[in-house]
N, C-alpha and C positions, 0 to 999 in steps of 0.2 A: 504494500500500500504506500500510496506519496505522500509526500507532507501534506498536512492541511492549510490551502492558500489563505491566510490572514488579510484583509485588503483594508488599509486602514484610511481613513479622507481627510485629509487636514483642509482649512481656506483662511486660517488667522494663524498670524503669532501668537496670540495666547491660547488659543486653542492646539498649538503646537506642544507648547510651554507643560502643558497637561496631559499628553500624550508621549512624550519622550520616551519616560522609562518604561512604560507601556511597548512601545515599539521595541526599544534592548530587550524585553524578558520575551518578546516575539523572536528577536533575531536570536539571540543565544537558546532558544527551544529545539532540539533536533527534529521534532514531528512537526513543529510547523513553519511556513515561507512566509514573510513579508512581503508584502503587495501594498506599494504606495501610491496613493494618487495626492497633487499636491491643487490645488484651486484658489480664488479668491483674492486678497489683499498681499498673498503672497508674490505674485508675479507681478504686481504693480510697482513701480520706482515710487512713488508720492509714500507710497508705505512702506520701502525701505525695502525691496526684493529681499525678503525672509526667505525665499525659497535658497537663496546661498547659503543660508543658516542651516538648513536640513544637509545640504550637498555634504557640507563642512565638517556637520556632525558624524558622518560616513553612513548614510541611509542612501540607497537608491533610487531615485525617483522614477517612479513607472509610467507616469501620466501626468500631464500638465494641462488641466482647464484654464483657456486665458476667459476672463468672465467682463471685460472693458467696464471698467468702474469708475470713468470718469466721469459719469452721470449719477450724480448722488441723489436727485432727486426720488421722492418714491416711485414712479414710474422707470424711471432708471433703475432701480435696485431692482422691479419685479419682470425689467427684458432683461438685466444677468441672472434672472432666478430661471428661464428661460434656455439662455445659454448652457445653464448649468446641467439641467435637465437634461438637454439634449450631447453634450460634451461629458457627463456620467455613464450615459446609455453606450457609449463608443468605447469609452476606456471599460466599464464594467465588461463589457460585451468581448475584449481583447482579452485582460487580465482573465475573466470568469473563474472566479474567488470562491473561496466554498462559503464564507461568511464575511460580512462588509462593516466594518466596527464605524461608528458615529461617535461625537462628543459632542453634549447639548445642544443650542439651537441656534445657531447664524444659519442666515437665507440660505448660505451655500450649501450644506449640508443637510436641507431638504430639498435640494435638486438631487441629491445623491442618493437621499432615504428613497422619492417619489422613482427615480430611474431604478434603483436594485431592487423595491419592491414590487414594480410592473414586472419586470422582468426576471420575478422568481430568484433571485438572491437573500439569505436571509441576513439580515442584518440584528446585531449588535449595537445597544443605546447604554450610553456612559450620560449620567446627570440627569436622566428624566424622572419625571416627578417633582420638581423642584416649582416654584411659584414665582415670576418677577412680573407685578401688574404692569410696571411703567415701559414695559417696550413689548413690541410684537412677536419679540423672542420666546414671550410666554407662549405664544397661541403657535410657533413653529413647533416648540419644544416636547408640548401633547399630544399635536401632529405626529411627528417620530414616532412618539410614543406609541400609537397605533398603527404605525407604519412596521413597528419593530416586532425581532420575534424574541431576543436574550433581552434583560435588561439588567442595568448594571447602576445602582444606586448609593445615594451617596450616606443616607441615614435612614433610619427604621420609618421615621414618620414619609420619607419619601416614599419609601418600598409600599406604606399603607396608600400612598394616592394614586402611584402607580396601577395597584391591584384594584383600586376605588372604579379608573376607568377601564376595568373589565378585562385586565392581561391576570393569564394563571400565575398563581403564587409561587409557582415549584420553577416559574422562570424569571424570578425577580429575584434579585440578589445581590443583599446590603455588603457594597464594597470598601466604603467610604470615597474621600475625594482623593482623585490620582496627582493633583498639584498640590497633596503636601507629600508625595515624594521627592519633590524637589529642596524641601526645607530639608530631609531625612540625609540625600545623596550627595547634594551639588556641596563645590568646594566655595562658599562667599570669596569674596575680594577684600580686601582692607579699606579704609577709606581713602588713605593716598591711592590706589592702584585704580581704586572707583572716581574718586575726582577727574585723575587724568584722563581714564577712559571716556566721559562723560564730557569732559571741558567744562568744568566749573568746580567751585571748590566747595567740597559740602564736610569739611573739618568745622567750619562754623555748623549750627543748627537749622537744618533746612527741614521743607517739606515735599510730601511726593505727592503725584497729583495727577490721576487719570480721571477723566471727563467724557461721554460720550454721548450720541444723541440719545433723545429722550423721544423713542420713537410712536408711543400713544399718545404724547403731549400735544396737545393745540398751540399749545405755546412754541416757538423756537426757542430749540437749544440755545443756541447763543445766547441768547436774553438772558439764560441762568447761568453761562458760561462768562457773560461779563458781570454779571451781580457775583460770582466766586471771585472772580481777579481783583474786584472790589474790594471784597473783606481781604481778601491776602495782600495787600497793598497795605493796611494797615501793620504791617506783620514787616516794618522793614528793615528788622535787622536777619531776620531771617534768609537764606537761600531760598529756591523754588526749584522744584525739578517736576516737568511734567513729562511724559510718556506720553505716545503717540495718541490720534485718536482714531476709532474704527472704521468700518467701510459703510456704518448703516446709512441710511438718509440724514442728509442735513450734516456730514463728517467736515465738510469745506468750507462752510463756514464757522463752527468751535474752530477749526485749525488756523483760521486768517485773525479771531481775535486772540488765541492764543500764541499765533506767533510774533503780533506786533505788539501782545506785552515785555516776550522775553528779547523782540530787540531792541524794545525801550530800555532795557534793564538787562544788557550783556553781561554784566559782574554778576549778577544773582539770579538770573535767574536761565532757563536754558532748555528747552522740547526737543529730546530726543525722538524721531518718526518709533524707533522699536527698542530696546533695552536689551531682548531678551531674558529670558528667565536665568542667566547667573547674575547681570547688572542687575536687574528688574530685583531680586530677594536681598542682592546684597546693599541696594538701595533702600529697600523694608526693613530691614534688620536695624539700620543707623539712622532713620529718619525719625524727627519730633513726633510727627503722626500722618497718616494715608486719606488724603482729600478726595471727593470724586462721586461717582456713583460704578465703580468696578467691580465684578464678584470677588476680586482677592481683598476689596478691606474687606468683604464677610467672611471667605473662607480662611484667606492663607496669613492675614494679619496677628488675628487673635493667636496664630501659634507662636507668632514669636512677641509676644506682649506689646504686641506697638497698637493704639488708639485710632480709631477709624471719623472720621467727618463723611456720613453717609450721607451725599447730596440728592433730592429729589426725591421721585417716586421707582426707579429705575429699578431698584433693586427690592421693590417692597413685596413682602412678600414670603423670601428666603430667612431662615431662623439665624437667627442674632447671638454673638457670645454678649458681653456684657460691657464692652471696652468698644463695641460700637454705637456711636452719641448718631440719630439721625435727624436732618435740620433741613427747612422749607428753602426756597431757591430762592430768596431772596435776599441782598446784602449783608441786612442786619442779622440776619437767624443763623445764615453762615459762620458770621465772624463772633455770636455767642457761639457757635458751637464748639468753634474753633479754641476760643478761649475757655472752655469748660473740658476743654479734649487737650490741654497745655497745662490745666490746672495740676498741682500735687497728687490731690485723692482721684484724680481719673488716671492717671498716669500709673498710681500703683493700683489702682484696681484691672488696669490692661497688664499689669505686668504678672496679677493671676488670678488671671480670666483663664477659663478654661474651652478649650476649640471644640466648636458641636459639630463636626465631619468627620466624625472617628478620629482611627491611626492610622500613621504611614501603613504602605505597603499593596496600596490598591491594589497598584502595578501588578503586582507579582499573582494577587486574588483574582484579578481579571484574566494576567494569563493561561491560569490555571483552568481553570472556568472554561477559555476556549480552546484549550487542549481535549479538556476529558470531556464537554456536553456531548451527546449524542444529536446526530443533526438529520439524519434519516426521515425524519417529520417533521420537520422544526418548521415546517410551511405553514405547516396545519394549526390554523389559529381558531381556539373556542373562546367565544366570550365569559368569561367567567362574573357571572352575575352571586349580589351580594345580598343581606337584606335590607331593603328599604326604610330609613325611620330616620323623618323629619321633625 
């Protein structure tokens, strides 16, 4: 018998960032093959061609969706959901994978669920079950979810909402979150090695700062993305470091007022397009506290005691350690938060807080999981209904 072909979809840097050691506990498996397809914000230059970053790490790349994301408008994002679809369907169709592994919900990777599930491939979901009302990530994310046939979850109470919309129990399975193997594995940087690499100097006390559209809002991002630059302008003996912004609708414009603050302010402040996950942690680890609306101040913050300024509705939804402070998009609520998230007693209350996405080691539970499941059925999907009581 052959290996079993593992076919894994990346289309973000962070979404990478979370699957790394997922992919080594594939590659070092002797029963099964790595099959990569790479898509999305990775082939793009405005986003920093991340797909070098995979080359780099010595993964092979089997498939490359170019997905033209120069049109960030909604319309735009839903002809590269499009592309996607149909640039899934080719590479699937070449690769034909015995099982197609997902991580949560960007547009890209429901063109990849909607292609392998028409076309009888079964696929593996990493993160579903999870809740974030402020973006349309949510409503991708459930999608999958019924799209999938494994499911690979990050807490019990996920596994219960999972199995809520109707997937059998006996193929849900609480793994925890696979980016804090990153906190478990990766070697941090120091902060001289991290300044340099970054081009700013964060030996003084800075902050880190990812921002993204706020894609169910009526409101424009931006609108909340200058009310943050606002309150952190007060904050000016501080650095700033922010991290790129994503590829959802409305990315072009947070990224033009965040770039003209940081080239107001070249000594402090400074927007890297991607970090990567060894900058990216080793950035977390030394920073005052994590600005933004990103899933790492929920997940991967709390593990290493640093304070969260949870901006917006983006993330609402997803279960909280206690070191995460969350505040309205506006100036003033920001920059209390901020200052309540600087304070003494918040500062030692993040430093033990305890993280609700389990333990390290997903990685390795995931690949176990698609080693030994038996896949001979795994098509065949019964609703699994529950009882009723409102």
């Amino acid at each position: 018998m052959g290996k079993r072909k593992v076919c894994v979809v990346t289309g973000s840097r962070a979404e990478y960032g979370l699957l790394y050691w997922l992919m080594r506990e594939i590659n070092s498996e002797q029963s099964l093959a790595l099959k990569l397809i790479v898509s999305g914000s990775h082939l793009e230059t405005n986003f920093g061609d991340t797909y070098k970053t995979i080359e780099d790490d010595g993964f092979k790349i089997d498939a490359s969706i170019q997905l033209k994301l120069k049109d960030d408008s909604p319309l735009g994002v839903s002809r590269s959901l499009a592309l996607a679809v149909k640039g899934f369907a080719e590479a699937l169709g070449t690769i034909n994978p015995d099982i197609v592994v997902i991580l949560g919900d960007r547009f890209e990777v429901l063109g990849a669920a909607e292609a392998a599930m028409i076309a009888g491939f079964p696929i593996a979901h990493i993160h579903g079950g999870e809740v974030t009302e402020g973006a349309f990530d949510d409503s991708i994310r459930h999608a999958i979810t019924k799209m999938a046939h494994l499911h690979f979850a990050s807490t019990e109470s996920y596994r219960d909402r999972i199995i809520q919309m109707g997937e059998a129990p006996d193929r849900v399975f609480v793994v925890g979150a696979p980016g804090l193997d990153n906190i478990l594995n990766l070697d941090l940087m120091d902060l001289k090695s991290l300044s340099t690499s970054v081009g700013i100097d964060l030996n003084r006390d800075y902050f880190l700062v990812t921002y993204h559209p706020v894609t169910r809002s009526k409101k424009a991002s931006s609108c909340a993305a200058r009310a943050m630059i606002d309150a952190l302008k007060r904050f000016s003996k501080a650095s700033i470091l922010f991290t790129g912004v994503n590829a959802d609708p409305g990315n072009a414009a947070i990224n033009r007022v965040i770039s003209h603050f940081a080239n107001e302010n070249p000594a402090r402040v400074k927007l890297v397009p991607s970090l990567g996950q060894v900058r990216y942690l080793s950035a977390l680890k030394y920073c005052l506290v994590v600005v933004g609306n990103s899933s790492s101040g929920i997940i991967e913050a709390p593990y290493l005691g640093i304070p969260t300024v949870n901006i917006g509705e983006r993330q609402k939804g997803r279960i909280r350690a206690s070191s995460i402070i969350d505040c309205g998009e506006t100036s003033e609520e920001i920059y209390q938060a901020l200052s309540t998230a600087l304070s003494k007693k918040h500062r030692n209350i993040s430093k033990k807080t305890t993280g609700k996405y389990g333990a390290p080691g997903a990685s390795k539970r995931i690949k176990d999981i698609l080693r030994n499941i038996n896949l001979e059925n795994i098509l065949m999907k019964k609703f699994f209904d529950i009882p009723l009581s409102i």
